[in-house]
C-alpha positions as a Markdown table, in Angstrom:
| # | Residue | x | y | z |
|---|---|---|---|---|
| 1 | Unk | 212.4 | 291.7 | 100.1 |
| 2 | Unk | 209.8 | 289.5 | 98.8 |
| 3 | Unk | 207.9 | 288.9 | 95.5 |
| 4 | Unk | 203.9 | 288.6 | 95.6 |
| 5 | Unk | 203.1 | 285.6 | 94.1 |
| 6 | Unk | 199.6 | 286.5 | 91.9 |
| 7 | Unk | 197.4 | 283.1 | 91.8 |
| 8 | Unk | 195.9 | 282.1 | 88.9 |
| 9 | Unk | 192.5 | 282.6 | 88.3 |
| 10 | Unk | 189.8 | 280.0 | 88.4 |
| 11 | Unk | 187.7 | 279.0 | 85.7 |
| 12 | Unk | 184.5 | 279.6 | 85.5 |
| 13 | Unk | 181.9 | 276.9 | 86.5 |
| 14 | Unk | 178.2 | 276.1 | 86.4 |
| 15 | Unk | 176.6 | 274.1 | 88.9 |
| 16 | Unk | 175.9 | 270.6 | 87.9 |
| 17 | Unk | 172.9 | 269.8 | 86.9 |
| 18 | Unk | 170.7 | 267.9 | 89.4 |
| 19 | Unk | 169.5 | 264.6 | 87.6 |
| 20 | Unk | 166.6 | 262.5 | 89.4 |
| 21 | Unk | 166.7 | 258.7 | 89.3 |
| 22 | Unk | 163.5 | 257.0 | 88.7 |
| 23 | Unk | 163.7 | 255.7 | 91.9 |
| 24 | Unk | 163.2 | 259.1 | 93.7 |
| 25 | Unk | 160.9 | 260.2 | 91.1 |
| 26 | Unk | 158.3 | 257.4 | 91.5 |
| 27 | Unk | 158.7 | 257.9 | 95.7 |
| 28 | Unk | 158.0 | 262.1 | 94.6 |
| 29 | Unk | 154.8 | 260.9 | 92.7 |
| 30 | Unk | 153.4 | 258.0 | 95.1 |
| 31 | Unk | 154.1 | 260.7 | 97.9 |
| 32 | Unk | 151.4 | 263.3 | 95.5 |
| 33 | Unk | 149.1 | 260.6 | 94.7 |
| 34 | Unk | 148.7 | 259.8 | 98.0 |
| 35 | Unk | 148.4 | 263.4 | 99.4 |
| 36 | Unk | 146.0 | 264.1 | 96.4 |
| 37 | Unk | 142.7 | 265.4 | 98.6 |
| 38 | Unk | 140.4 | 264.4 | 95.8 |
| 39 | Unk | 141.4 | 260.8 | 95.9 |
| 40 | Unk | 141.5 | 260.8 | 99.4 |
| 41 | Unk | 137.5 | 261.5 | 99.5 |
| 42 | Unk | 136.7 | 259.5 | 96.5 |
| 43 | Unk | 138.1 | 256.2 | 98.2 |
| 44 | Unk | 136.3 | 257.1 | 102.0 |
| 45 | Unk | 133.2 | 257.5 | 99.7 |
| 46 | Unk | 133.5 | 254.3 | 98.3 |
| 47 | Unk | 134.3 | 252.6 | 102.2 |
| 48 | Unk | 131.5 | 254.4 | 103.1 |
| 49 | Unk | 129.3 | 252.8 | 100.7 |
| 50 | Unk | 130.9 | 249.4 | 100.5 |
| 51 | Unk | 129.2 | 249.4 | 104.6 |
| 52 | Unk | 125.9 | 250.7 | 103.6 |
| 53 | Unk | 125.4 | 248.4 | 100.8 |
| 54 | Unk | 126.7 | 245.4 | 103.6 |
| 55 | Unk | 123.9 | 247.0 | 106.2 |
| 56 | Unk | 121.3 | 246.7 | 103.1 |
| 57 | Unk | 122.1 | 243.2 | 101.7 |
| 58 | Unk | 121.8 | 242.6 | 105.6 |
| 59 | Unk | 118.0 | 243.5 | 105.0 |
| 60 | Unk | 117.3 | 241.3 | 102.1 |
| 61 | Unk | 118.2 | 237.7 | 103.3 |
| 62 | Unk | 116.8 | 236.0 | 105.7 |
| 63 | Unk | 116.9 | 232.6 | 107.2 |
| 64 | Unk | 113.3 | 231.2 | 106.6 |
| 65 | Unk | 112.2 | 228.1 | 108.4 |
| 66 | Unk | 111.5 | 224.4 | 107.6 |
| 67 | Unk | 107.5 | 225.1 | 107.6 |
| 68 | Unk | 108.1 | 228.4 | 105.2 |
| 69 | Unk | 110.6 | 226.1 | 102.4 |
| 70 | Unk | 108.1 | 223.3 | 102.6 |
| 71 | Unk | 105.2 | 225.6 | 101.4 |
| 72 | Unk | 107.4 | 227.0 | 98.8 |
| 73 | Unk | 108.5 | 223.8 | 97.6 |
| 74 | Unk | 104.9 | 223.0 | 97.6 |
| 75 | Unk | 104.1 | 225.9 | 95.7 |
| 76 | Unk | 106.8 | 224.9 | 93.4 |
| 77 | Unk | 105.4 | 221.4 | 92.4 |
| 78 | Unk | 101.9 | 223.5 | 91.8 |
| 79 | Unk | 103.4 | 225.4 | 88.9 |
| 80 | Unk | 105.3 | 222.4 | 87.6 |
| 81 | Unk | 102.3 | 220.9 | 87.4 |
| 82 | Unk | 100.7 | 224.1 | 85.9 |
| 83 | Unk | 103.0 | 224.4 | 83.1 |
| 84 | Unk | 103.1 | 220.7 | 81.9 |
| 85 | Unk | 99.1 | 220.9 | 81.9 |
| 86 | Unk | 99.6 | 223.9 | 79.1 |
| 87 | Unk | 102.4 | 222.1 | 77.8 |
| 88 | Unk | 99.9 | 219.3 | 76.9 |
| 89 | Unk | 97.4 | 221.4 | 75.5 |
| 90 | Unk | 99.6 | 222.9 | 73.4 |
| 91 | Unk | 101.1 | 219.6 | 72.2 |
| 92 | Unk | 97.2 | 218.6 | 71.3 |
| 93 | Unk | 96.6 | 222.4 | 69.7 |
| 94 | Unk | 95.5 | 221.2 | 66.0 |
| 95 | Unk | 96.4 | 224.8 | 64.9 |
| 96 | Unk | 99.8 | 224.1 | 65.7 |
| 97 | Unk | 102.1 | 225.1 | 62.6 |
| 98 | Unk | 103.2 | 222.7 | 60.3 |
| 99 | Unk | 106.9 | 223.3 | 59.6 |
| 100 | Unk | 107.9 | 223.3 | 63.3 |
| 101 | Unk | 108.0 | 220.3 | 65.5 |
| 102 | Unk | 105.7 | 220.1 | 68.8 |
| 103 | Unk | 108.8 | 220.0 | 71.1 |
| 104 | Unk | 109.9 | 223.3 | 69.8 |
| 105 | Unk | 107.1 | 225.0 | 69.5 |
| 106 | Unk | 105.7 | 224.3 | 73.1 |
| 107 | Unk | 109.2 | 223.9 | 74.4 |
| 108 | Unk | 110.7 | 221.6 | 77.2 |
| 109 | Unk | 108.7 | 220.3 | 80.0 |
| 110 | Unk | 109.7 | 222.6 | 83.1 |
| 111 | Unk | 111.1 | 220.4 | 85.8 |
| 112 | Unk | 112.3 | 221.1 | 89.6 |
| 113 | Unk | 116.0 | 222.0 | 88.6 |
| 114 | Unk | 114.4 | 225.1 | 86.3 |
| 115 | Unk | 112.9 | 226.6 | 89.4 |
| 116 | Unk | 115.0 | 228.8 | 92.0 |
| 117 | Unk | 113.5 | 228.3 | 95.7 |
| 118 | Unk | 114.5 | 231.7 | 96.4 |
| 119 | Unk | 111.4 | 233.0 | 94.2 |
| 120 | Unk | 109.2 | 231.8 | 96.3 |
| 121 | Unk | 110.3 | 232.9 | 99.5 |
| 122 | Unk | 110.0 | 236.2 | 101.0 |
| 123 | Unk | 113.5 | 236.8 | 102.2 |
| 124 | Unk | 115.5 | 234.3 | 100.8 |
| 125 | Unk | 118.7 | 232.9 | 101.9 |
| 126 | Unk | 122.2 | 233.9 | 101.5 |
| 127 | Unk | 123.8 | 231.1 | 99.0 |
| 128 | Unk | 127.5 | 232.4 | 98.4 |
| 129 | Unk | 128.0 | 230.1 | 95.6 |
| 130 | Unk | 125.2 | 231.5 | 93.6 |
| 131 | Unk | 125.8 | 234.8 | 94.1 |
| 132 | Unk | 129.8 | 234.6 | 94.1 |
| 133 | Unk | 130.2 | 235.4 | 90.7 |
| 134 | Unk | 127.7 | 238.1 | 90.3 |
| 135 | Unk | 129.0 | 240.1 | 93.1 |
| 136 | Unk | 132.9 | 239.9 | 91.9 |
| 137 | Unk | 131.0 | 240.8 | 88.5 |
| 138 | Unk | 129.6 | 244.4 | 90.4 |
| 139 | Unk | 132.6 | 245.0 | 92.6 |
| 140 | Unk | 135.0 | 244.9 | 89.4 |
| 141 | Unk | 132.6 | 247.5 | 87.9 |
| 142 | Unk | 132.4 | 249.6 | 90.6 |
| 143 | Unk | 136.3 | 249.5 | 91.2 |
| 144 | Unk | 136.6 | 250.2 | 87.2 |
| 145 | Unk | 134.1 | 253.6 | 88.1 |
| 146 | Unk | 136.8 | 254.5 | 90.7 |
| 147 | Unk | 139.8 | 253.5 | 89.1 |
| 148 | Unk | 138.3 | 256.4 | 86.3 |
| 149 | Unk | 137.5 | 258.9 | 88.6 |
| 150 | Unk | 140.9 | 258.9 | 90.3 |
| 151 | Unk | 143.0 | 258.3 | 87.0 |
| 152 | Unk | 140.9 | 261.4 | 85.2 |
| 153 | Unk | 141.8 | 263.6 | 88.7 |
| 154 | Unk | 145.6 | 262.5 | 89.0 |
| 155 | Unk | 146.7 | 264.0 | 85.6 |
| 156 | Unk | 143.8 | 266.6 | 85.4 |
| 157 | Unk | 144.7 | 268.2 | 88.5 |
| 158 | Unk | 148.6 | 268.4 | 87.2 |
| 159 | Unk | 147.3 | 270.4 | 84.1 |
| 160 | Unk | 145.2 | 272.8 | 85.6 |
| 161 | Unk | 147.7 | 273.4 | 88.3 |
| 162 | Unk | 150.3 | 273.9 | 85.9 |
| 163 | Unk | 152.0 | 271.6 | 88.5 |
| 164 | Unk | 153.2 | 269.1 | 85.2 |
| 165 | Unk | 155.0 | 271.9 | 84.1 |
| 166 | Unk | 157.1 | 273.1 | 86.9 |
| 167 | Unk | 157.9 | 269.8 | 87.4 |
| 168 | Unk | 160.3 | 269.6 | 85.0 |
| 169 | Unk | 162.5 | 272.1 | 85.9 |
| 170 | Unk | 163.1 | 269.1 | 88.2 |
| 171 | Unk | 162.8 | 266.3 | 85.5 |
| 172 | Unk | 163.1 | 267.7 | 82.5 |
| 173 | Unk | 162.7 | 264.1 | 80.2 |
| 174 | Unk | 159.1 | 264.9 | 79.7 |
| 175 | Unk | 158.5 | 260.5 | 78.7 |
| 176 | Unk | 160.6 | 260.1 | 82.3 |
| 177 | Unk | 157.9 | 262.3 | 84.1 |
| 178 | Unk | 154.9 | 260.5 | 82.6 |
| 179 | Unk | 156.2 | 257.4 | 83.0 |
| 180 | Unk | 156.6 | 257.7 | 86.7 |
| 181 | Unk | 152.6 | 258.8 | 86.5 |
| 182 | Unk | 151.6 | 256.1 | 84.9 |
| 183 | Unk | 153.5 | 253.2 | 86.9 |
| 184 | Unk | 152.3 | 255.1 | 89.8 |
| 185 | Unk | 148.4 | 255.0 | 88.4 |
| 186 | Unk | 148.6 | 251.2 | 87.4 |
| 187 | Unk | 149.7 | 250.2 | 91.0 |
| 188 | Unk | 147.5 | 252.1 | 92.5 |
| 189 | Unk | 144.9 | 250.8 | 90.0 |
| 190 | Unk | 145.9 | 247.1 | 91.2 |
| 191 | Unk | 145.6 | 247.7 | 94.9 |
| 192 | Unk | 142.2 | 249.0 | 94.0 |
| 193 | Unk | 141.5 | 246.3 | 92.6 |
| 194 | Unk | 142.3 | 243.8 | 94.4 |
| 195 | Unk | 141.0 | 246.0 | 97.8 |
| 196 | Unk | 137.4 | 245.7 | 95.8 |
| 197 | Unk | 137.6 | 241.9 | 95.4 |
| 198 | Unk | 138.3 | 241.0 | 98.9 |
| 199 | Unk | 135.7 | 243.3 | 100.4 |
| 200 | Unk | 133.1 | 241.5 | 97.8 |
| 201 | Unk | 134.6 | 238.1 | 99.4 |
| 202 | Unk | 134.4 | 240.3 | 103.2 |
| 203 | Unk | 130.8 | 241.4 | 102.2 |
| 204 | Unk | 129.8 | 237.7 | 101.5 |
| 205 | Unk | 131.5 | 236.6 | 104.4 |
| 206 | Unk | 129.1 | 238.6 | 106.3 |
| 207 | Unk | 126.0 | 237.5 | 104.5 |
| 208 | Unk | 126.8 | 234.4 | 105.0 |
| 209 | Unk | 127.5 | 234.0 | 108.5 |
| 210 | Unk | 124.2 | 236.1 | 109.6 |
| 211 | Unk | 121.4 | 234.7 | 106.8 |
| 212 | Unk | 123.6 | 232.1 | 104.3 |
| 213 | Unk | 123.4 | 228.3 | 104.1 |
| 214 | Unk | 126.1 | 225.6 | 104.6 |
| 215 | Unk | 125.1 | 224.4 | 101.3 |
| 216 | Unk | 128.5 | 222.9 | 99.9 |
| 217 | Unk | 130.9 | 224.5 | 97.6 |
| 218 | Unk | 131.0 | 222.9 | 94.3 |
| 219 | Unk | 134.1 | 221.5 | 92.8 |
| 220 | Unk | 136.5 | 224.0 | 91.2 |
| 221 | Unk | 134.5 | 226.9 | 92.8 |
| 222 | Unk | 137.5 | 229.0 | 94.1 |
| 223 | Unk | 139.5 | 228.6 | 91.0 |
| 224 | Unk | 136.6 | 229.9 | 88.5 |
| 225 | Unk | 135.8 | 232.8 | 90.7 |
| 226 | Unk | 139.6 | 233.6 | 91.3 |
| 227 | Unk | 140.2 | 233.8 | 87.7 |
| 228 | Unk | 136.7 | 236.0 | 87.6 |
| 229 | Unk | 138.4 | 238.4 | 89.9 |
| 230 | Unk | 141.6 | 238.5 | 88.5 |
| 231 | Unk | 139.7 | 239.7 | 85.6 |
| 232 | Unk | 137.9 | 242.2 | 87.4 |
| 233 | Unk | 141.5 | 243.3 | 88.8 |
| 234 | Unk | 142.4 | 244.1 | 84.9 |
| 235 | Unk | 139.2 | 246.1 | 83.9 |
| 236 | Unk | 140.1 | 248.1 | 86.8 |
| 237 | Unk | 143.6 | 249.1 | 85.6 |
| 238 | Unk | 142.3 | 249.8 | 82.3 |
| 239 | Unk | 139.8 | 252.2 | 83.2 |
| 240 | Unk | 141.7 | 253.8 | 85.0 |
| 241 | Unk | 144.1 | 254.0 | 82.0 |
| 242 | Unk | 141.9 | 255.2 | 79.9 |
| 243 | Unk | 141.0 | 258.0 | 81.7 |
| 244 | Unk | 144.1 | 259.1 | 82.2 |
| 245 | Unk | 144.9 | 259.3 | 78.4 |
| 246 | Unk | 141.7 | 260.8 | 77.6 |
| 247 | Unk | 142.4 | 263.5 | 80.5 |
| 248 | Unk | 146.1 | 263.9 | 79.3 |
| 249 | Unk | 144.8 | 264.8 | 75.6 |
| 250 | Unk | 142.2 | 267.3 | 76.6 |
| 251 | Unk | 144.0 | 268.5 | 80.0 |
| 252 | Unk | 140.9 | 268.8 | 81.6 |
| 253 | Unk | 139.3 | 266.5 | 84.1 |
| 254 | Unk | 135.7 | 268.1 | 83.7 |
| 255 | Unk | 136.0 | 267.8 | 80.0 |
| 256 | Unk | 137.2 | 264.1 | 80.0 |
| 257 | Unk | 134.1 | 263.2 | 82.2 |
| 258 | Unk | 131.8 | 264.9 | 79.8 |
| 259 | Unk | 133.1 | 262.9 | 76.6 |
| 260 | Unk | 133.0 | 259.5 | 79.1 |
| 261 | Unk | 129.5 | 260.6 | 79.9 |
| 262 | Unk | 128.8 | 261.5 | 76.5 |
| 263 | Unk | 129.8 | 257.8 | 74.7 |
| 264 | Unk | 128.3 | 255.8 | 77.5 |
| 265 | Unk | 125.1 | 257.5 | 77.5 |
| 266 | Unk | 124.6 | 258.3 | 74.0 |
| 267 | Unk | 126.9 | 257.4 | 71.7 |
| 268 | Unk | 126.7 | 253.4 | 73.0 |
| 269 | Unk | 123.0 | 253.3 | 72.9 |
| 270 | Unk | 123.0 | 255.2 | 69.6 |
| 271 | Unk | 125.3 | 252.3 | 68.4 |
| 272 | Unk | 122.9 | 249.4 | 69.6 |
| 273 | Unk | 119.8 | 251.3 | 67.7 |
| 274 | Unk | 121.4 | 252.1 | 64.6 |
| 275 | Unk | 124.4 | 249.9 | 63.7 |
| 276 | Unk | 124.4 | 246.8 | 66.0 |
| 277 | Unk | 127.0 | 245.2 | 64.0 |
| 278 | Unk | 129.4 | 247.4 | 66.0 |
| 279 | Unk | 128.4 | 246.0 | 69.1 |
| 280 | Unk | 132.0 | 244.1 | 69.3 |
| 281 | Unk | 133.7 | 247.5 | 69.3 |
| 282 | Unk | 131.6 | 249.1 | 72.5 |
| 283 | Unk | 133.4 | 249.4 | 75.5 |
| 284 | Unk | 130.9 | 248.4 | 77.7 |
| 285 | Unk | 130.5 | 244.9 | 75.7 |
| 286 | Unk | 133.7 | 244.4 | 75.6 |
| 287 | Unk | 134.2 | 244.8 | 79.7 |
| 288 | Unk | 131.5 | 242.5 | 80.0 |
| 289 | Unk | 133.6 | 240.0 | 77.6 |
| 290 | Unk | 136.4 | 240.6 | 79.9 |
| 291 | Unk | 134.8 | 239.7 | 83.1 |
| 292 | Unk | 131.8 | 237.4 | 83.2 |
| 293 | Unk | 132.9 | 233.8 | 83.2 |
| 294 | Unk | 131.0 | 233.0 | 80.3 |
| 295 | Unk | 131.8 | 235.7 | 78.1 |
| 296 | Unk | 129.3 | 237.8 | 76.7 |
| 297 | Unk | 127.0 | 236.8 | 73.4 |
| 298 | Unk | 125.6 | 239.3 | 71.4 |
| 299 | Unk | 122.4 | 238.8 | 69.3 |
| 300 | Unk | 122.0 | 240.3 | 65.8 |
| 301 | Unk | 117.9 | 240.3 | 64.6 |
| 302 | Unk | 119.0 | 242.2 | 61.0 |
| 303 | Unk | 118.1 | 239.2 | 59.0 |
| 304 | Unk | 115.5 | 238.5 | 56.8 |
| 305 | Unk | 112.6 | 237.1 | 58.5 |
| 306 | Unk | 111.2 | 232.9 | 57.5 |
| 307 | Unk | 107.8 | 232.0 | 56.4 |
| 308 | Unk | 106.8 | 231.8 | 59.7 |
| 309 | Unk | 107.9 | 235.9 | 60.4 |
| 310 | Unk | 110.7 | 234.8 | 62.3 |
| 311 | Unk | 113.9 | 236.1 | 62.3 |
| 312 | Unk | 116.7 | 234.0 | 63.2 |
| 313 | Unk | 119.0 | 235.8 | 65.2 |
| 314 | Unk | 123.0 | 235.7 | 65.0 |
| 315 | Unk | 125.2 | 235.1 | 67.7 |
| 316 | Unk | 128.7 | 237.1 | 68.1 |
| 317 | Unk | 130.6 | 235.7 | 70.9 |
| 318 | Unk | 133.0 | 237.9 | 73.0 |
| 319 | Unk | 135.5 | 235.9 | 75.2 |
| 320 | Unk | 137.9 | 237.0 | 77.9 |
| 321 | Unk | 141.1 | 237.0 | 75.6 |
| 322 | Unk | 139.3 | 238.7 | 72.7 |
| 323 | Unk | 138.0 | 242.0 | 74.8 |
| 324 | Unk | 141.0 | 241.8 | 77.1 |
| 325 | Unk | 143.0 | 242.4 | 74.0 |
| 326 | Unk | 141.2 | 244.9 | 72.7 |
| 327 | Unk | 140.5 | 247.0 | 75.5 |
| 328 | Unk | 144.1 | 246.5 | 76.5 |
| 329 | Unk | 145.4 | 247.9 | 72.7 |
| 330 | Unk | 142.9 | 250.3 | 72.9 |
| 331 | Unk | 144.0 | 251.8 | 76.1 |
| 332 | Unk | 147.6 | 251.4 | 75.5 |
| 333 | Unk | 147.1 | 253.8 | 72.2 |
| 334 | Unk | 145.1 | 256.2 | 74.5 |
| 335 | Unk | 147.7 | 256.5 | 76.5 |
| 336 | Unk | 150.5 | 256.5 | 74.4 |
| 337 | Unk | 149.6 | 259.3 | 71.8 |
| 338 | Unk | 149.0 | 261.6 | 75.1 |
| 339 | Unk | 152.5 | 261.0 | 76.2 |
| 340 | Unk | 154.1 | 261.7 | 72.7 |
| 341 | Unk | 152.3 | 264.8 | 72.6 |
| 342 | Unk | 153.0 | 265.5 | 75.8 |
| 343 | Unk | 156.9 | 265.3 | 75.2 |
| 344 | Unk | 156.8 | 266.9 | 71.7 |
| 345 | Unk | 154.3 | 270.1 | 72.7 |
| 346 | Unk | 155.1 | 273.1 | 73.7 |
| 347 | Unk | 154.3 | 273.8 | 77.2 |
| 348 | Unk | 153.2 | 277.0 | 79.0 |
C-alpha cells in the first residue's frame, strides 16, 4: 500500500522583463544609421561631387610661364602707375572738400603688395596657402548642408515609419531611446566632419601637385588652419543637431526642410532689409562667426548722415567663442524641448 504524494503547486510567474543596456542600444542604432538607404545616397552624392569639383578646379589653374608673369607683372607696374597719376590729380583737385584731409579723401597710394598676380593671368596658379582657408571655409559649409540633410532624414524617417514607436516595446525609457539617437548623430556628425576637411586638404593636395607653386608656407600656417577646421568640424555637428530637433518637433522631414528653406531664404534676407540690428541673431552670421578665422564684422548704415551726406557706419563684431556659444545654446534647446516632449507625449 502506498500514499500519493500530491505536489504543491507552483506560483505563478511572468517573464522578466528584457532590459537593454546602452551599450547594445547604441550598436542597434549605429547598425540603422548605417543601413539607412537615404544616407547611404546622400554621402555617394557628395563623393561624387567632391571628384567633379577636383576634375573642375583641375581646369582653372594653370602653370603659366616666366615670359607670361613677366608681362603681368609688367602690366601690374602700368596700373600702379595709373592710379598714383589720379591719385595726384586728386590731391591738386581745388574742389576738394574742406572738412576732410587729402589723404582720406583720395586714399592710399596703391603699391605692389595691394595687387594679386593671379588677376592678371589667364589661369593662375595653384597657391595652397592663399586658398587654404577659403576652401576649409566651403567644405565646413558643405559638410554643415549634409550633416542637415542626414540629421532631418534619421529622426524623420523613425516618425513616419512609426519605427520610434515600436521601438520601445524594446526600450521603453523614451530619454534612453533618444539619447542613443542623438550620440549616434553627433558621431556620425564628427566623422563627417572631419571626412570633409581632409578631402579639402586631399583636393589641395591635388591642385597643388599638377598647377601649385613651391611658394613657402608661412609661419604658424598649419596651426591657424587646424583651428579653422576644427571649427568647421563644430558647425557640422550643429547642423546636424538642429535639424534633428527641428524634425523631432514637427515629425516630418519634408516639413523641417521647408521651415529651413523658409528662414534662410526669406526670413534672413527679410531681417537684413528691415531690422539689421538683428543681424547678431541670424544663423548664417553667426556660422560665419564660427568659422572664418577672422570672425565676421557686420556693418550698420542706420545712422544719421554728416554734413558731408555720409553716414558713418557701425561695426558689430562676431568672434568664434561668441557664435559658437550661441549656436551651440541654441541647438542644445532645439534639441532638448523635442526630447521632453517626446518622453511626455502620447504616442500612437
Amino acid at each position: 500500500m502506498s500514499a500519493a504524494l500530491q505536489q504543491p503547486p507552483a506560483p505563478p510567474t511572468e517573464p522578466a522583463p528584457y532590459r537593454a543596456g546602452i551599450g547594445g542600444l547604441l550598436r542597434a542604432e549605429l547598425h540603422r544609421f548605417r543601413s539607412r538607404r537615404f544616407i547611404q545616397v546622400v554621402l555617394v552624392i557628395a563623393l561624387l561631387g567632391w571628384l567633379a569639383a577636383t576634375a573642375i578646379a583641375l581646369t582653372q589653374y594653370g602653370t603659366p610661364g616666366a615670359e607670361e608673369i613677366a608681362q603681368a607683372e609688367q602690366r601690374i607696374e602700368e596700373d600702379i602707375a595709373l592710379s598714383e597719376e589720379f591719385r595726384q590729380e586728386c590731391l591738386a583737385d581745388p574742389n576738394r572738400p574742406d572738412d576732410i584731409s587729402p589723404e582720406e579723401f583720395c586714399g592710399p597710394a596703391m603699391t605692389r603688395a595691394d595687387v594679386d598676380l593671379a588677376w592678371y593671368l589667364e589661369r593662375p596658379p595653384f597657391v595652397f596657402s592663399d586658398a587654404a582657408h577659403t576652401g576649409a571655409l566651403g567644405f565646413a559649409a558643405l559638410s554643415a548642408v549634409v550633416a542637415a540633410l542626414i540629421g532631418a532624414t534619421w529622426i524623420g524617417a523613425e516618425w513616419s515609419t512609426r519605427n520610434i514607436v515600436a521601438q520601445l516595446f524594446w526600450v521603453p525609457r523614451r530619454l534612453r531611446v533618444m539619447t542613443a539617437k542623438i550620440a549616434v548623430l553627433m558621431g556620425a556628425c564628427v566623422l563627417l566632419g572631419v571626412v570633409a576637411q581632409a578631402l579639402w586638404l586631399g583636393m589641395s593636395g591635388i591642385l597643388r601637385a599638377v598647377a601649385g607653386t613651391d611658394e613657402a608656407l608661412p609661419q604658424g600656417f598649419w596651426g591657424e588652419l587646424l583651428q579653422t577646421q576644427a571649427r568647421g568640424v563644430l558647425l557640422t555637428v550643429i547642423a546636424g543637431l538642429m535639424a534633428f530637433g527641428l524634425t523631432n518637433l514637427v515629425r516630418n522631414t519634408g516639413a523641417a526642410l521647408g521651415i529651413a528653406f523658409v528662414y534662410l531664404v526669406i526670413v534672413e534676407n527679410a531681417v537684413r532689409a528691415m531690422r539689421p540690428r538683428w543681424q547678431p541673431y541670424l544663423l548664417s552670421d553667426n556660422a560665419l562667426g564660427l568659422v572664418n578665422r577672422d570672425g565676421w564684422t557686420l556693418f550698420f548704415y542706420d545712422g544719421q548722415p554728416d554734413a558731408t551726406g555720409f553716414v558713418e557706419p557701425v561695426e558689430y563684431f562676431l568672434g568664434p567663442l561668441q557664435s559658437g556659444t550661441f549656436l551651440s545654446v541654441l541647438a542644445a534647446i532645439i534639441v532638448g524641448i523635442g526630447a521632453v516632449l517626446f518622453a511626455r507625449r502620447d504616442l500612437h
